[in-house]
C-alpha positions in Angstrom: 18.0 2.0 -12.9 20.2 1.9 -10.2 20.8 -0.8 -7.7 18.9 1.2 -4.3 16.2 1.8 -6.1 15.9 -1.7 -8.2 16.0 -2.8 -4.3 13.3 -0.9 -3.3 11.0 -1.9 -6.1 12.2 -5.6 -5.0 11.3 -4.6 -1.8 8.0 -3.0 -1.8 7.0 -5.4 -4.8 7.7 -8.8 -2.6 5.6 -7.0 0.3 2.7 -6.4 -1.7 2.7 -10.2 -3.1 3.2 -11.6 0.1 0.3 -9.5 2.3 -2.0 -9.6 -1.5 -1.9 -13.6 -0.8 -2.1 -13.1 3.5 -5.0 -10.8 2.6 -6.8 -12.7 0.0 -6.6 -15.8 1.9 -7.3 -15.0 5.5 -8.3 -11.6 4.9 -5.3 -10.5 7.9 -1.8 -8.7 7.1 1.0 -10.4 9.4 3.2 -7.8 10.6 6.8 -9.3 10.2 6.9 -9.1 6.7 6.0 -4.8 6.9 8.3 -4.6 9.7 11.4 -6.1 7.8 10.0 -4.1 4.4 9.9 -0.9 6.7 13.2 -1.4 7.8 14.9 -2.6 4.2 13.1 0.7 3.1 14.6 2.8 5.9 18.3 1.3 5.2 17.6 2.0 0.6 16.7 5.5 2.1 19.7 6.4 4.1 21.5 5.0 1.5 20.0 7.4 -1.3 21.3 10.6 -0.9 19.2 12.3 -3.6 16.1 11.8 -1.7 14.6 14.6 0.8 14.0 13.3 4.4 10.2 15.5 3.7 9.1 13.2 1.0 9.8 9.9 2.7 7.8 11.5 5.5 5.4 12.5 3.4 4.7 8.8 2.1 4.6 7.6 5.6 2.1 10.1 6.7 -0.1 8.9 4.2 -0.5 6.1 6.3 -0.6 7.4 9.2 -3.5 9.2 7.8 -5.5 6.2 6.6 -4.8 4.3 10.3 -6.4 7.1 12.0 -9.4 6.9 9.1 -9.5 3.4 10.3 -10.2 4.4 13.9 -12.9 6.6 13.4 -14.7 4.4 11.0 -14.2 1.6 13.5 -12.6 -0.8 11.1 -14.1 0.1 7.6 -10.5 0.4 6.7 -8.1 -1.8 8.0 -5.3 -1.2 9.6 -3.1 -3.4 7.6 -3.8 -1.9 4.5 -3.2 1.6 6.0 0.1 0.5 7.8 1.3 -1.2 4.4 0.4 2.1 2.8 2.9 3.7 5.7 5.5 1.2 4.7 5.2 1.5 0.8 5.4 5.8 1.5 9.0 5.4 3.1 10.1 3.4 -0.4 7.9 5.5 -2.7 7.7 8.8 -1.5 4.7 11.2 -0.9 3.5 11.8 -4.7 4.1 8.1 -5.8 2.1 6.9 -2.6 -0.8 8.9 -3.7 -0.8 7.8 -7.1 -0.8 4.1 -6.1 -3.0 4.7 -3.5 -5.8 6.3 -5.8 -4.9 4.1 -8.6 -5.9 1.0 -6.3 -9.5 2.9 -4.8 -9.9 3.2 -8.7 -9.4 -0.6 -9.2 -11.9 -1.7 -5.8 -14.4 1.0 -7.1 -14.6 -0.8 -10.6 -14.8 -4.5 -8.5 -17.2 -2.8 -6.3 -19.4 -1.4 -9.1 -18.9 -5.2 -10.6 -20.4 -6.7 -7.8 -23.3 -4.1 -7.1 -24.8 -4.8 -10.8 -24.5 -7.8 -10.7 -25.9 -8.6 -7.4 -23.4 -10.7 -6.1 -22.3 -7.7 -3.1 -23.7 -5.0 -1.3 -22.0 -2.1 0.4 -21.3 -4.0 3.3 -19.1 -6.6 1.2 -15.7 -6.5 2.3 -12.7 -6.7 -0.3 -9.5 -7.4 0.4 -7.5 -3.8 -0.5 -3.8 -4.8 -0.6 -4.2 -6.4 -4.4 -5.6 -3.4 -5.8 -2.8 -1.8 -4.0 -0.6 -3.9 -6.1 -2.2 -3.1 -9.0 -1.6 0.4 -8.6 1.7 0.1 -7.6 2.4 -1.6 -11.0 1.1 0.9 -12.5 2.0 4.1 -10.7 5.4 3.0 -9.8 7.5 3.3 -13.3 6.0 7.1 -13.7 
């Protein structure tokens, strides 16, 4: 593996730990640490050569999609979530992004299903997103 892209796992990993806790916790994503994630990511990318400018876009738009999702639905997706998604595209790339992304809905559709049977949530029960978004990334990320 080399070194620009051992960074960006760093990089992307380290964001999802910290905003995981932030989101677990307060159930809020602090902006400085996507903004200093976003731009680490935008320095690994300049720096990788082999990478086309369309598939870092592509990652990003991803997010771009779910913030406007988030708008419509007034909130039933937050922001955070869709703007870390926008911040882990630039790193991972358009195909990767999607893969993580699913593979997390896959992860808070089991919890969900959990919680129905059991009683202990209904569909208004909010989760926080950005853990299963770890998980995915975990394991989306070495394919």
């Amino acid at each position: 593996m080399n070194l620009i892209r051992f960074a960006k796992n760093l990089i992307i990993a380290g964001l999802l730990v910290s905003a995981g806790i932030s989101d677990l916790k307060s159930r809020r994503i602090s902006l400085y640490p996507m903004l200093f994630a976003g731009a680490a990511l935008v320095l690994c990318a300049v720096l990788e050569r082999d990478r086309a400018f369309a598939d870092i876009l592509g990652g990003m738009a991803v997010g771009g999609v779910l913030y406007l999702a988030s708008r419509v639905t007034k909130g039933k997706i937050g922001e955070g979530d869709a703007c870390i998604i926008g911040v882990i595209g630039i790193g991972s790339g358009l195909l990767c992004n999607l893969q993580i992304l699913c593979t997390g809905l896959v992860f808070a559709a089991i919890l969900s299903g959990i919680l129905l049977i059991t009683g202990t949530g209904d569909r208004d029960t909010r989760l926080p997103f950005v853990p299963f978004l770890f998980a995915g990334y975990l394991i989306a990320a070495p394919v």
